[in-house]
N, C-alpha and C positions, 0 to 999 in steps of 0.2 A: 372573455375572461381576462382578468389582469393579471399578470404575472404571480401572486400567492395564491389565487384560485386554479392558474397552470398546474403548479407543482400539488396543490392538494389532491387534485384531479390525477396526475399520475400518480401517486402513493397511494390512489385506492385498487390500484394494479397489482397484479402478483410480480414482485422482484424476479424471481427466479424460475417464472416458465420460459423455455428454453423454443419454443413456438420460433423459428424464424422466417416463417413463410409469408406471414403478413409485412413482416418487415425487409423482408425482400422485395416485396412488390413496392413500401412506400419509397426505399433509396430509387427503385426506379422512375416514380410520381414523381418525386422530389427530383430526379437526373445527377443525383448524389455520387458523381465519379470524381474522385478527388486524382488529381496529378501529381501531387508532392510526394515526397520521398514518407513513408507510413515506418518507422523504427516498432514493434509491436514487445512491447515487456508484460511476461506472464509470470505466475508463480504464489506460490500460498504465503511468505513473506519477502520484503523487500523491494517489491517492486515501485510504490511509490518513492522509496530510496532516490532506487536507480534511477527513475524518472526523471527526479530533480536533479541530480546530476549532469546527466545530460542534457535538460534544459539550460539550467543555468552555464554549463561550458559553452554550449553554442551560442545561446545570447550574449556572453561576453565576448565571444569570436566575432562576433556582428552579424550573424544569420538571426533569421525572423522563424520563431518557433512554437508551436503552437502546442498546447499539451494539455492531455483528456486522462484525468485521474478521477478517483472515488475510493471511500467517500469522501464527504470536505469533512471539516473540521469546525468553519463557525457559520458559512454560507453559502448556499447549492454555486453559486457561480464560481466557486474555487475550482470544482472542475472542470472550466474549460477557460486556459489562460496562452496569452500571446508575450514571450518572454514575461513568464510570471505574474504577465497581470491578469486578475481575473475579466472576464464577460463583462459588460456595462449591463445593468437590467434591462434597458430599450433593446438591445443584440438580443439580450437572452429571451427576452419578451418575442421580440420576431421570429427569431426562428424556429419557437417551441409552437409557436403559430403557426407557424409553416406548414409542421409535422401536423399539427391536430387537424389542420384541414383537411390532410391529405390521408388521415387513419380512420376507419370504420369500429373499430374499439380501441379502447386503449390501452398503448403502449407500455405501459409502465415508464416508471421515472428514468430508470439506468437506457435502457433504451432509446427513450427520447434524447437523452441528454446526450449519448453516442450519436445520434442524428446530429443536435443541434450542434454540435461540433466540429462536424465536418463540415456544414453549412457557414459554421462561422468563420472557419480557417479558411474555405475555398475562397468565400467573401473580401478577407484580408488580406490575400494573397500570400501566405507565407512558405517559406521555402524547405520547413522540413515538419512532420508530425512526430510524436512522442505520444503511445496511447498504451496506457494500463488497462489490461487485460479485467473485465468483472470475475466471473466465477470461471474457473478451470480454461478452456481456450478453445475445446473443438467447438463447441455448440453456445459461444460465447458472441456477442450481438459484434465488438471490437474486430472480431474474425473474421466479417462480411466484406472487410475494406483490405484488398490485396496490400500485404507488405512488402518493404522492400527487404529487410530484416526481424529475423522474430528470437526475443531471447527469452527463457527462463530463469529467475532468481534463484526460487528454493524447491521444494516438494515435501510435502509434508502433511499430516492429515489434520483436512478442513472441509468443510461441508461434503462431508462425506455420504450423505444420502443422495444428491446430486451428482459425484465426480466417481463413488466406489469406496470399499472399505480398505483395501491395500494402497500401497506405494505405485506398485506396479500400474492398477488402474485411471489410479490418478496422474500418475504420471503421463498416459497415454492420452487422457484429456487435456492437460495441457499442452502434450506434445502437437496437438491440435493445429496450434499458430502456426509451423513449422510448413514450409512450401518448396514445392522441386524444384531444387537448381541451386535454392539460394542460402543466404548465410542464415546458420543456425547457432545459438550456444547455451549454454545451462553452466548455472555458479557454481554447482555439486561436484565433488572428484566422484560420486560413484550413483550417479544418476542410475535409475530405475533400467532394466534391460527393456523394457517394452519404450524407454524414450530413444534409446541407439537405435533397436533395431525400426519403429517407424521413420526414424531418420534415413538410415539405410535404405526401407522398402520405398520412399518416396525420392531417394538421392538428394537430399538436404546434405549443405555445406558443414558439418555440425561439430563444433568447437567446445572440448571439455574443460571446467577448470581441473588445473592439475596435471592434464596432459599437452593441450593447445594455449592455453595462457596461463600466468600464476601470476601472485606477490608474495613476495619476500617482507617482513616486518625487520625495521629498523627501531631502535630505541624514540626515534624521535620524526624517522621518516617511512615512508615504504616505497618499494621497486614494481612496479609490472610490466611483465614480460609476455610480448603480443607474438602474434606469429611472426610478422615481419619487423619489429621495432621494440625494442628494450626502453622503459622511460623510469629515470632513474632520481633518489631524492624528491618523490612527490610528497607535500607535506600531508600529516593525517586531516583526513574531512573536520571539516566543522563542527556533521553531525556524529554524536558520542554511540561508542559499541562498536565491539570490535566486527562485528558481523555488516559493519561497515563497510572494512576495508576488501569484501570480496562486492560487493553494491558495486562501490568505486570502480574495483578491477574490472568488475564485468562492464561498467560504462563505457572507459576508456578504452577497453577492446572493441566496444561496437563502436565507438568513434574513427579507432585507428583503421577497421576494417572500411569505414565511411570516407578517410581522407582526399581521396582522391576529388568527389566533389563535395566534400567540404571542408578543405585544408582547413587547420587552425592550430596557433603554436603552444609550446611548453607553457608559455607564460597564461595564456587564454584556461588551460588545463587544471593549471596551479592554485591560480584566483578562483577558478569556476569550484575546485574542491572545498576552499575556505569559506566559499561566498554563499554555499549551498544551505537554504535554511528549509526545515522540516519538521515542526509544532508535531509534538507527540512520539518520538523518536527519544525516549530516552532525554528527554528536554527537562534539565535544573531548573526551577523558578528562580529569580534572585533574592534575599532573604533568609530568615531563619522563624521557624524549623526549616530545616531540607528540606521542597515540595518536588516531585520528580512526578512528571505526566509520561506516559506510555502508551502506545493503543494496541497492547500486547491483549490478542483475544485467543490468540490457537497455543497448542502444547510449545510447537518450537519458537513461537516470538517470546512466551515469556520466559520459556528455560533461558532463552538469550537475556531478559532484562536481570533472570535475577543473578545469573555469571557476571554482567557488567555490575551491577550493583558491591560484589564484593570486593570490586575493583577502586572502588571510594571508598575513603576517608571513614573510619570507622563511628557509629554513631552506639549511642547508651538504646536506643530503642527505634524499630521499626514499627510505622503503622501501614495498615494495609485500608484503601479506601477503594470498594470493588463493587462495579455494576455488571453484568454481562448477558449476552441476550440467551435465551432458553435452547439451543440448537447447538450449542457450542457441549464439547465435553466436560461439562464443568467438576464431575468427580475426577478425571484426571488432574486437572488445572490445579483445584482445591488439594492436592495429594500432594502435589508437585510443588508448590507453595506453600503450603502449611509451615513449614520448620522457618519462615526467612520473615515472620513477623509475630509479634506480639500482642497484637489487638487485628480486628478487622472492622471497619466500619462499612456498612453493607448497603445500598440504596439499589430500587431499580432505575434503568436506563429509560429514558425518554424516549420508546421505542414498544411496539404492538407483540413484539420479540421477547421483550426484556422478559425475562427468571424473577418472578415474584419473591421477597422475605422470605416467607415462611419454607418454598420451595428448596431455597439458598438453604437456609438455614441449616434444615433437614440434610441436605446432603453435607455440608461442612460437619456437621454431629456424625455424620456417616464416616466422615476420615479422619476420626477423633478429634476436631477441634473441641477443644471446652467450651460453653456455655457463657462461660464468664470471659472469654475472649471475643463475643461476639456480640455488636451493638448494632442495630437496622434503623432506617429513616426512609422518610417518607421521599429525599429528594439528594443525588451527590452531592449538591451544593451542600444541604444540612449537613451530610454523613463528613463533609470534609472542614465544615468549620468546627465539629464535635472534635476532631482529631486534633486539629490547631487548638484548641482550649484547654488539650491535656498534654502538648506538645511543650518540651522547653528547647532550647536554641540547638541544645545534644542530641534531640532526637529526628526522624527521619520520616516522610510522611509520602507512600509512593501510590497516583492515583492510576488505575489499570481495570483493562476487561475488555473496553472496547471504546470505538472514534467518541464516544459518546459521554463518557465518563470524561475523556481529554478535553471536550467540547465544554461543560458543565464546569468541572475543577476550573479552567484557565481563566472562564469569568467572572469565579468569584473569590480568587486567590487574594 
């Protein structure tokens, strides 16, 4: 197979069977022991954030870093990059070969591609990993690979048929990543009591925002204050929303907890914050109308986009351009959004997931959207040049739901 017939081939997998018994046996086929330092970030938002952050601080430190995210944005090899660069196809081609020889059915995509990552970094020799967690963390394929560090970003409800319908439960699957002895931390001042006390019952190092580290917001700068070191006037990230500057804090905490082997100074810190880029995060297109890409799919990323949003420049009209996949809570989403746009341009997502028109539709008529606020297409690309046609320079045009809609809008803006 060549590499588009690889990846067809796992996509006809189930994403989210949680089976890791076969995949225990192929790390061992493969002798898949990785030695580098394993940083492991978990959590229902943020964690790609975080991820970049910390990539890019250490790559500009001079460390060699390897980093296992999902999903990508325009091309599967985005998830597995060596100071930000993605996989070359010949890499990713080999080592998905690798896996399939050695599997008796197939893996699925996310799974693979957690193998072929660790094959690729062992390969490259790099000196630290940075791996975002897939679905929740105990029973997650990321989790197989002993960390040196494990943090949580947020907790909040998302694939809840999988992870439990409380806080509480979900919480504790995430809590998942968390190992004896070592350092643990979550971005929350009031994490879930089932995340302290599995911290507690395993003796994890385990570090709260709010109690163990914080930042302080300045007009133009902010402060975070680590357990052992206060780092002071760091300028704000690159990327926009405020729900940034806890990503940040929680980076630079697991860094500072890292120092010792891997020093790296203020200045490395500084630049790595500005330098940090993140497609889909609240990302302005350049241009007019305002085009604003988001990959807000759960209750709390987009409650976040649309508190940033009122934080810009006041526009005569919002349009809403929405695809989203069917598993998601879309009458809450729909509830929660309704009052902050004026039109909706509706398409499904390029995705066996995606929430068909008529479904959408139905449930938007369910949280009183009017009729005449609501226009469907067969594709986001259509649904989003229909918005630019009735858009003038005043108004504002924000595309959300999911990676996929961010994927679609950015190419044909």
């Amino acid at each position: 197979m060549d590499l588009n017939q690889q990846i067809s081939y796992l996509l006809q997998a189930d994403e989210f069977s949680d089976n890791l018994a076969p995949i225990k046996q192929m790390i061992s086929a493969l002798n898949l022991f990785p030695t580098y330092p394993i940083i492991l970030i978990g959590g229902t938002n943020g964690k790609g954030s975080t991820c970049a952050y910390l990539t890019t601080i250490l790559s500009i430190a001079g460390y060699r870093v390897g980093t296992f995210t999902s999903p990508h944005v325009f091309h599967y090899n985005e998830r597995i990059c060596i100071n930000n660069k993605p996989i070359d196809n010949d890499n990713l081609h080999l080592a998905l070969k690798q896996i399939l020889m050695k599997c008796q059915k197939n893996p699925g995509l996310f799974k693979a591609f957690t193998l072929a990552a660790h094959l690729y970094f062992i390969k490259q020799k790099i000196d630290v990993a940075i791996i975002e967690v897939g679905v929740g963390g105990l029973n997650d394929i990321t989790n197989l690979f002993e960390p040196t560090l494990s943090a949580i970003t947020t907790i909040d409800y998302d694939h809840c048929k999988i992870l439990g319908n409380t806080l509480e439960q979900i919480g504790l699957q995430k809590a998942g990543i968390f190992r004896p002895n070592k350092p643990a931390f979550i971005a929350i001042k009031n994490p879930p009591q089932s995340v302290r006390e599995y911290a507690t019952k395993i003796n994890a190092y385990l570090q709260i925002l709010g109690a163990d580290f914080t930042y302080t917001r300045h007009e133009l700068s902010f402060d975070v204050f680590c357990k052992n070191k206060k780092y002071f006037s760091l300028p704000y990230p690159a990327l926009r929303g405020m729900e940034q500057l806890a990503n940040a804090s929680l980076a630079i905490t697991i860094l500072d907890e890292l120092k010792i082997n891997f020093p790296l100074s203020i200045a490395a810190i500084k630049t790595g914050l500005l330098q940090t880029q993140l497609i889909g995060r609240l990302t302005i297109l350049p241009g007019q109308p305002q085009i604003i890409l988001d990959v807000a799919h759960n209750l709390q990323a987009i409650s976040s986009m649309l508190k940033n949003m009122l934080k810009l420049p006041f526009v005569k009209h919002t349009y809403a351009v929405f695809g989203i996949a069917n598993d998601k809570d879309i009458s809450a989403i729909v509830a929660l959004a309704k009052a902050y746009f004026s039109q909706w341009f509706i398409a499904p997502i390029n995705s066996k997931r995606s929430i068909d028109n008529d479904n959408l539709i139905q449930i938007m008529y369910e949280n009183k959207i009017d009729k005449n606020q609501i226009t469907a297409y067969e594709t986001i690309s259509i649904a989003l040049a229909k918005a630019k046609s009735i858009s003038t320079i005043d108004d504002r045009i924000v595309c959300f739901g999911s990676f996929l809609v961010v994927e679609e809008a950015y190419k044909c803006k």
